[in-house]
C-alpha positions as CSV (number, residue, x, y, z in Angstrom):
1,X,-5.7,-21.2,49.9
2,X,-2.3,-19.7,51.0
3,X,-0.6,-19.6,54.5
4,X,-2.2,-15.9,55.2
5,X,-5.7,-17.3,53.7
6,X,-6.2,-20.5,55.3
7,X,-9.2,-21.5,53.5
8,X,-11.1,-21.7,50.3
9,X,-14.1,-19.8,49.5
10,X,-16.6,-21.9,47.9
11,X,-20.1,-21.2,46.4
12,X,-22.8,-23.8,45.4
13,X,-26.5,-23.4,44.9
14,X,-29.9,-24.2,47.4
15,X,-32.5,-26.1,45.7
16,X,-34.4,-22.3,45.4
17,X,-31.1,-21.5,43.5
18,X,-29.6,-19.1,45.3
19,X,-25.5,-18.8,45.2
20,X,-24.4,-19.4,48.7
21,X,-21.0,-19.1,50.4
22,X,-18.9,-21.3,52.8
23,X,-15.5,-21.0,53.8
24,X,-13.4,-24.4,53.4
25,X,-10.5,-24.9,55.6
26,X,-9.3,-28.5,53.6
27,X,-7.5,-31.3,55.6
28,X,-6.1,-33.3,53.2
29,X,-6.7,-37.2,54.0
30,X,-8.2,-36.8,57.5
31,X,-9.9,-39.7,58.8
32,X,-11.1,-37.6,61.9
33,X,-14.7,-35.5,61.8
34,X,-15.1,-32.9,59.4
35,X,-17.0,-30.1,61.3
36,X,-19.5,-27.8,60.3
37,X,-19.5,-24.0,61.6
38,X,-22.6,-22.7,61.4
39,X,-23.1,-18.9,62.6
40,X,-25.5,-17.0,64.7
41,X,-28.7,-14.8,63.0
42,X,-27.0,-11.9,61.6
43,X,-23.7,-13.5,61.9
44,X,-21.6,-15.1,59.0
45,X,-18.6,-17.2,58.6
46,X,-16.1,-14.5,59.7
47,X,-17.4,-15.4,63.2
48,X,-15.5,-18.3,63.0
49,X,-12.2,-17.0,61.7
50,X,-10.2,-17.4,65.0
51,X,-11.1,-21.2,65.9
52,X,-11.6,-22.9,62.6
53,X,-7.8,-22.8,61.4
54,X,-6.8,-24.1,64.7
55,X,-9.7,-26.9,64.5
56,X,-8.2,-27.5,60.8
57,X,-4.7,-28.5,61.8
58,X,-6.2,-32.2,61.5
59,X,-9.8,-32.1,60.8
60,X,-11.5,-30.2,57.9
61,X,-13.6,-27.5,59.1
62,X,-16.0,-25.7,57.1
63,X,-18.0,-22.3,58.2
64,X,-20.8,-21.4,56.4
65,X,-23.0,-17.9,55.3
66,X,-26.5,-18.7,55.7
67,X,-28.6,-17.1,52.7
68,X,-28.7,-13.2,53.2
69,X,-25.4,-13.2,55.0
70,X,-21.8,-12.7,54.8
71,X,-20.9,-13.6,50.5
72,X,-24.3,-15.6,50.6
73,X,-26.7,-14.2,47.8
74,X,-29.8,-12.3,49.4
75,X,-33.3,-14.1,49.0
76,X,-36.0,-13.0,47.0
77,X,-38.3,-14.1,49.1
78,X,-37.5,-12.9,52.9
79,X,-40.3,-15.4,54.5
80,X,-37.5,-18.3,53.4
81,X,-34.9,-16.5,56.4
82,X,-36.3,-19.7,58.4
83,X,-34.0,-22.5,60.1
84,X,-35.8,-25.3,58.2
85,X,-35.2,-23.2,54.6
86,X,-31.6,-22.9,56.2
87,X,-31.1,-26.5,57.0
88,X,-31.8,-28.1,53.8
89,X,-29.5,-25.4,52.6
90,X,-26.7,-27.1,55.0
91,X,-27.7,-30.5,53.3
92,X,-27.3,-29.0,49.8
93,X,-23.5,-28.0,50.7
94,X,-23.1,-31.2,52.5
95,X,-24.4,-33.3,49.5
96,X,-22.7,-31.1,47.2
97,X,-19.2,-31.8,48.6
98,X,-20.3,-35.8,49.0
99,X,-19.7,-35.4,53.3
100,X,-21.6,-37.8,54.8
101,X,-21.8,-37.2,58.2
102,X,-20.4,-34.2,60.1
103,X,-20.2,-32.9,63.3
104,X,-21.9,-29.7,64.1
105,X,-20.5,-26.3,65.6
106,X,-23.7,-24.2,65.9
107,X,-23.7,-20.3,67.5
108,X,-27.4,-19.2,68.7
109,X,-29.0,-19.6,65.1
110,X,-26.6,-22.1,64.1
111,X,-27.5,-24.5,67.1
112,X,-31.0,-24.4,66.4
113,X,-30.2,-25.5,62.6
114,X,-27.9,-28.4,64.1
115,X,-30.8,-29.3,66.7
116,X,-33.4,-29.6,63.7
117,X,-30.7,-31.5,61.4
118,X,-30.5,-34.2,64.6
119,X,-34.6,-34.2,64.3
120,X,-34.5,-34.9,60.5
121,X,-31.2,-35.9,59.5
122,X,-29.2,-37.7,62.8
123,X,-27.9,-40.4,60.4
124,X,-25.7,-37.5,58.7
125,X,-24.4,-36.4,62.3
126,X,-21.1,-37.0,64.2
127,X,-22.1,-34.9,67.4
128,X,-23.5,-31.0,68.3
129,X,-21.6,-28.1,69.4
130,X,-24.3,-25.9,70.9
131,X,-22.7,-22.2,71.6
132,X,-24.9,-20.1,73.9
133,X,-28.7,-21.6,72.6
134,X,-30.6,-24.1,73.8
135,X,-34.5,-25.3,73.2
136,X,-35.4,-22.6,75.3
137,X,-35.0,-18.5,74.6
138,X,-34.9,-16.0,77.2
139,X,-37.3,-13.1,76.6
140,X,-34.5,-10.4,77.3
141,X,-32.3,-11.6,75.1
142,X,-35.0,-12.1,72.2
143,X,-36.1,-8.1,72.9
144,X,-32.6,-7.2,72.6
145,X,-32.5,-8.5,69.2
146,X,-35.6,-7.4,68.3
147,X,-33.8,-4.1,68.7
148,X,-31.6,-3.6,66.5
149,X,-32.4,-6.7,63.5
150,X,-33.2,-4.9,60.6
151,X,-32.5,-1.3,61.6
152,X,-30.2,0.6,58.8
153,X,-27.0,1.4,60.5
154,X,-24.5,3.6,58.3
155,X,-21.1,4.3,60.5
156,X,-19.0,6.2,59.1
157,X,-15.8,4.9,61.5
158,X,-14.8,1.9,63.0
159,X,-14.8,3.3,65.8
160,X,-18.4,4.4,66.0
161,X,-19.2,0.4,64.6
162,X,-17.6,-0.6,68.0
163,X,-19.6,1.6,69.8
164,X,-22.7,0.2,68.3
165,X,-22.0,-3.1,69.1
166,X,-20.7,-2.1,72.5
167,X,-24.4,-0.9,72.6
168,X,-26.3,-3.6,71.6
169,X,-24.0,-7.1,72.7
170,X,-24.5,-6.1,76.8
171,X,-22.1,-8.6,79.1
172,X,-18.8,-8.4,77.2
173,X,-17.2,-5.1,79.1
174,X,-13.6,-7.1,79.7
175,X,-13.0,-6.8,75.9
176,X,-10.0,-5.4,74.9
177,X,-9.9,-2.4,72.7
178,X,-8.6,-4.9,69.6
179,X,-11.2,-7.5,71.0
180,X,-14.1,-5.3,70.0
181,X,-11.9,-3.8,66.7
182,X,-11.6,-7.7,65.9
183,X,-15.7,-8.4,66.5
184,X,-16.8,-5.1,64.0
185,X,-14.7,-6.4,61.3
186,X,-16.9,-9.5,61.8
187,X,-20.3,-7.7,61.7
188,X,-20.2,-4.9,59.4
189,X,-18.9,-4.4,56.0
190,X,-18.4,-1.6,54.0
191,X,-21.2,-0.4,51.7
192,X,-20.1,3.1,49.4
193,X,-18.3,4.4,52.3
194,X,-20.4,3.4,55.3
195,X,-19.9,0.6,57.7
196,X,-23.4,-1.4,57.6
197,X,-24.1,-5.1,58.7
198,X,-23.4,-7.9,57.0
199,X,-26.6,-9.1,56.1
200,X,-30.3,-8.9,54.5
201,X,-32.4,-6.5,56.5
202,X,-35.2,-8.4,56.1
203,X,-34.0,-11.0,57.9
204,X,-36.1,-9.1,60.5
205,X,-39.1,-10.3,58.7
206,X,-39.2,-13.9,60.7
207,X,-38.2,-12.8,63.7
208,X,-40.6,-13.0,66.2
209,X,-42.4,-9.2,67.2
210,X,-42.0,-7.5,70.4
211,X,-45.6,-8.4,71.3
212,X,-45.2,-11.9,70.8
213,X,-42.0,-12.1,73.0
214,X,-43.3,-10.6,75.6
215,X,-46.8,-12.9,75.3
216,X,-44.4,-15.6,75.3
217,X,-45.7,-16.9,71.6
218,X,-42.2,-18.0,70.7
219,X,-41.7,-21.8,70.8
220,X,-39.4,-24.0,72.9
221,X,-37.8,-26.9,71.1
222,X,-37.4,-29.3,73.8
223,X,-38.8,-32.4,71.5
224,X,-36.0,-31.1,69.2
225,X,-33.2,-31.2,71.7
226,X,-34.0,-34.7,72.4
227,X,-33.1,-36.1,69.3
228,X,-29.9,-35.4,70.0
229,X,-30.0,-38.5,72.5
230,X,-27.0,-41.1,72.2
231,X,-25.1,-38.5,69.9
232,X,-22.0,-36.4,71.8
233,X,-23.5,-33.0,72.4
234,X,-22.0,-30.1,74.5
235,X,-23.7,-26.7,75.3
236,X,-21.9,-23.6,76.6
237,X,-23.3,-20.7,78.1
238,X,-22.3,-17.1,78.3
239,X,-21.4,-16.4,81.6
240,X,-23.8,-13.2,80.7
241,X,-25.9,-14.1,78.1
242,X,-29.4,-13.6,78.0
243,X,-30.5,-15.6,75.7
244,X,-29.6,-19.0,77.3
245,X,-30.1,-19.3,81.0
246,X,-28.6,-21.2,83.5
247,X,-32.2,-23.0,84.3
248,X,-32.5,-23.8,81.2
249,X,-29.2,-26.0,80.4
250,X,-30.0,-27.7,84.0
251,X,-32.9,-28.7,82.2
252,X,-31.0,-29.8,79.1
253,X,-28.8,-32.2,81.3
254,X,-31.7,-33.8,82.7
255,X,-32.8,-34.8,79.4
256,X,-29.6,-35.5,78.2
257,X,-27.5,-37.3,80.5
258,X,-24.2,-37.1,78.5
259,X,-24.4,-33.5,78.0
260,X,-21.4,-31.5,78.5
261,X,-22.1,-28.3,79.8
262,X,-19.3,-25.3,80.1
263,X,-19.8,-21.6,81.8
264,X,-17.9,-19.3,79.4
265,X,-16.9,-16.5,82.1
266,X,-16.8,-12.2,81.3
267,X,-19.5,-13.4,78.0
268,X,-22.4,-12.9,77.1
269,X,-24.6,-14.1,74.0
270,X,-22.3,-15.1,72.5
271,X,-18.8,-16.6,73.3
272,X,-16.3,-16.1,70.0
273,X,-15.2,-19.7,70.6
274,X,-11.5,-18.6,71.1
275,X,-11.7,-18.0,75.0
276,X,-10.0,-20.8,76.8
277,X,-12.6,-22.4,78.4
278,X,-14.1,-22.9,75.3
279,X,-11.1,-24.1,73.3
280,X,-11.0,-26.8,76.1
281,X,-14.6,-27.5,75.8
282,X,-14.4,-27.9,72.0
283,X,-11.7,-30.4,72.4
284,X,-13.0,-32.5,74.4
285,X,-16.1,-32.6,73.0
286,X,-14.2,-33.7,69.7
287,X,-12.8,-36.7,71.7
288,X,-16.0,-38.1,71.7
289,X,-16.7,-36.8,67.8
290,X,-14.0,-39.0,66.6
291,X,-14.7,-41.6,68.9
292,X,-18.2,-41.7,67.1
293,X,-17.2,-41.1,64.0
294,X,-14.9,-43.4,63.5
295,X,-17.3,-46.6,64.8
296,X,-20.5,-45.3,63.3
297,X,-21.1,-46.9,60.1
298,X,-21.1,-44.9,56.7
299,X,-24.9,-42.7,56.4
């Protein structure tokens, strides 16, 4: 870790024994809420790379590559590309670094591991940071994805890598020129010479299909999102996105009276977490974190 690299890389093994990858941003003696980053589908923990040194200034803050991204080993067996599979990977890291409980910063993907880990582990939780996901997914957004997940891309400039994703992430045309620069070099890597994502293809293998989208076959996880009950949660939505609606986290904040919601404006799925509105949203949800934290007796 140096001032240039603010972090540690760190590898440790799932219970299928696969080597996985996390980024540690240490806080030395910090008695404040470690928080866990964890990234959307094909996303890794270079997603991250803009709010968690800030976040680290007193906290530690971890960001993790879920198996078959980013510097996490690729799985043999694609049908284990599952949020569950992906949880009990979190736990394994968690367990591994003897963090008891830790508060949750979840993007699309990631939320829907943190909403599961409030179903089956809430003891190990200080509070959920839900970025642009929800226990409901909008069809549009789900086709959009569909799209593109698994499809071999090979650019052979940065340039045409932003014009890929300028393609396929609709509802983020404010973006600077070094905005979209900054978001390639957080999806693709280079592979002999061509630009491809950063992750296992198959990865595509269970994703929902086109047909079932559009037969609505994909499930909500509304029983899900109410475990996180009595625990400080916050949601923000994508001004744009299509994934989350805007009905949907009216619902949320019935069931969850405490939920802080925040419109992310000129985004779509999903914000980067470094826009102001969300800066503010993430520290005020930590306010509570702490609060929690800090009473909540030892898991």
């Amino acid at each position: 870790m140096t001032e240039a690299t603010p972090y540690a890389d760190i590898y440790f093994q799932s219970a299928d024994d696969l080597r996985l990858h996390a980024r540690d941003y240490h806080r030395a003696n910090s008695s404040l809420a470690p928080v866990l980053c964890l990234p959307g589908l094909t996303r890794n923990s270079r997603d991250f790379e803009a709010v968690a040194p800030v976040l680290a200034q007193n906290r530690r803050v971890i960001a993790v590559d879920f198996r078959g991204r980013g510097l996490s080993q690729h799985a043999a067996d694609p049908m284990s590309y599952r949020a569950d599979v992906e949880l009990g990977d979190v736990i394994s890291l968690l367990d591994g670094l003897k963090i008891g409980r830790v508060a949750l910063l979840g993007t699309s993907r990631g939320g829907i591991v943190a909403m599961l880990m409030a179903a089956m582990f809430k003891d190990r939780l200080a509070g959920i940071f839900l970025n642009d996901i929800g226990p409901r997914l909008e069809a549009p957004g789900l086709l959009r994805i569909r799209s593109y997940l698994g499809v071999r891309s090979n650019f052979k400039t940065w340039d045409e890598a932003v014009e890929g994703l300028q393609r396929s992430n609709p509802g983020f045309e404010k973006l600077t020129e070094a905005e979209w620069a900054s978001f390639a070099r957080r999806v693709f890597r280079v592979v002999d010479g061509s630009l491809r994502p950063d992750y296992d293809l198959a990865l595509a293998n269970t994703f929902p299909t086109a047909e079932d989208i559009e037969a609505g076959k994909v499930a909500e996880l509304w029983e899900v999102f109410a475990q996180l009950q009595d625990l400080p949660t916050a949601v923000l939505r994508g001004e744009n996105s299509d994934l989350l609606s805007a009905e949907t986290v009216r619902e949320m904040k019935e069931i969850n009276k405490t939920l802080k919601a925040t419109l992310v404006p000129d985004r779509g799925h999903a914000p980067f977490l470094d826009e102001p509105h969300s800066r503010h949203a993430i520290d005020h949800w930590l306010e509570s974190v702490d609060d929690y934290f800090l009473a909540a007796p030892a898991p």
